[in-house]
C-alpha positions as CSV (number, residue, x, y, z in Angstrom):
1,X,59.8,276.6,190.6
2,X,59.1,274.2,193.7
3,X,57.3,277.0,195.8
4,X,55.0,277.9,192.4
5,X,54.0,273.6,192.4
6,X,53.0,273.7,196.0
7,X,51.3,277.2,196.0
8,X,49.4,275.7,192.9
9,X,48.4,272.5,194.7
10,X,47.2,274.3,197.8
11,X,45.1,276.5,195.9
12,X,43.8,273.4,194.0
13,X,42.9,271.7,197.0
14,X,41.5,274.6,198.3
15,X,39.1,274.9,195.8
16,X,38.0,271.5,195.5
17,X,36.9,271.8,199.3
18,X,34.8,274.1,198.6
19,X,33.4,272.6,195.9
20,X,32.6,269.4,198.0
21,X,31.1,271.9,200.8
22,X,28.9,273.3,198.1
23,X,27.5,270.2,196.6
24,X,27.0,268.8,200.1
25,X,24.8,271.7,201.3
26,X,25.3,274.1,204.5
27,X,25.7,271.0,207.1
28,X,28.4,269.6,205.5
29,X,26.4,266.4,205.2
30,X,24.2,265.0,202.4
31,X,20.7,266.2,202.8
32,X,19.5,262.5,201.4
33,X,20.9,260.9,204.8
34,X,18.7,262.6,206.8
35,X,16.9,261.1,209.5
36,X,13.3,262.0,210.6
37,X,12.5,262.3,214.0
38,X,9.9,264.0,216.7
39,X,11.0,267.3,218.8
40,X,8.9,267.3,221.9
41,X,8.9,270.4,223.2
42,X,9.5,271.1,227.3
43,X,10.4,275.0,227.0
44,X,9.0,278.0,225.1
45,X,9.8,282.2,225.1
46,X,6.8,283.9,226.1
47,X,4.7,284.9,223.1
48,X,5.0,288.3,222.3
49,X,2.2,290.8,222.0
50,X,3.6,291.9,218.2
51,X,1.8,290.2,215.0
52,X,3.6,288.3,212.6
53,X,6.9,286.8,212.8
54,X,8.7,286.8,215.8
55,X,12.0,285.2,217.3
56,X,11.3,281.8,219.9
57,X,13.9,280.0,221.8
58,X,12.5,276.6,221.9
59,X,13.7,273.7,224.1
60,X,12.8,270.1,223.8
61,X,14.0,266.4,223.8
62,X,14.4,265.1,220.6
63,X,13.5,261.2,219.5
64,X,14.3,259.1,216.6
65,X,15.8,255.9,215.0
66,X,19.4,256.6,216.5
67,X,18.5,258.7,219.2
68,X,16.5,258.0,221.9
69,X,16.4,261.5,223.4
70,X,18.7,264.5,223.3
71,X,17.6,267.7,224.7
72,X,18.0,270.3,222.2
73,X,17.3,274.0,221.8
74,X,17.0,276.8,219.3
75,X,16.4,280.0,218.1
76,X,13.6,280.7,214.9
77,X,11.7,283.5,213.4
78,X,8.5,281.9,213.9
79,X,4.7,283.1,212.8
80,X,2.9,284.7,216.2
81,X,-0.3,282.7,215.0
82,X,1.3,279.2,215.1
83,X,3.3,280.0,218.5
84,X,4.7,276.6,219.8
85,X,3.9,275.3,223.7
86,X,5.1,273.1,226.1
87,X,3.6,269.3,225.2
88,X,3.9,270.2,220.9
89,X,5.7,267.6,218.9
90,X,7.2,268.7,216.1
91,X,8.4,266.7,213.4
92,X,12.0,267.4,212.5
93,X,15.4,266.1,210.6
94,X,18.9,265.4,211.5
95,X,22.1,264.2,210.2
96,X,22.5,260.1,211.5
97,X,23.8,260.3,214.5
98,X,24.6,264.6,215.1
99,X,21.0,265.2,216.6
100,X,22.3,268.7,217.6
101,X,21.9,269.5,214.1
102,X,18.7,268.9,213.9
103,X,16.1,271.0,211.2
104,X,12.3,272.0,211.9
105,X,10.0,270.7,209.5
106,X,7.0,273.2,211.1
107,X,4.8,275.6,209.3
108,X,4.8,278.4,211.7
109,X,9.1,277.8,211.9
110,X,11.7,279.8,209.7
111,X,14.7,279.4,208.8
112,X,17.7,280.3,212.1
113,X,19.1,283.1,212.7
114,X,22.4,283.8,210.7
115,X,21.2,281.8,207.5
């Protein structure tokens, strides 16, 4: 009878963690927190010769209200006609305090790989 109780709670507890995950959104964090801030970027992949969209590896520093600036990089299906360069600042959003999760907030960006 006492194994049945705990199996019980554990799945319980289980399920509400998810349930909190879900609500919260991919991050893990509350989208409403978010901080904006500017993504200047230093390094960009060559530009493929291919129309449409394309994967970029872009590298920059990132400023904002809690940051001051945090180099940061990743990796987007991006639109060959909006290609980013060195000197762009992009306008982008991150949980207070984690700027390594940061989000572009570009036109030509889509969403990362994996997602």
């Amino acid at each position: 009878m006492l194994l049945q109780i705990v199996f019980v709670v554990v799945i319980a507890g289980a399920l509400v963690a998810m349930v909190t995950l879900y609500l919260r959104g991919r991050s893990g964090t509350p989208r409403a927190d978010a901080e904006s801030g500017t993504l200047y970027v230093t390094g960009v992949s060559p530009r493929p010769a291919a129309q449409g969209e394309q994967y970029v590896t872009i590298t920059g520093t990132l400023a904002g209200p809690s940051v001051s600036g945090e180099t940061v990089y990743g990796r987007y299906a991006w639109d060959v006609n909006q290609w980013p360069s060195p000197g762009d600042q992009i306008p982008v959003s991150y949980p207070p305090g984690k700027p390594q999760h940061w989000q572009l907030a570009h036109p030509g960006a889509r969403p990362p790989l994996g997602s």
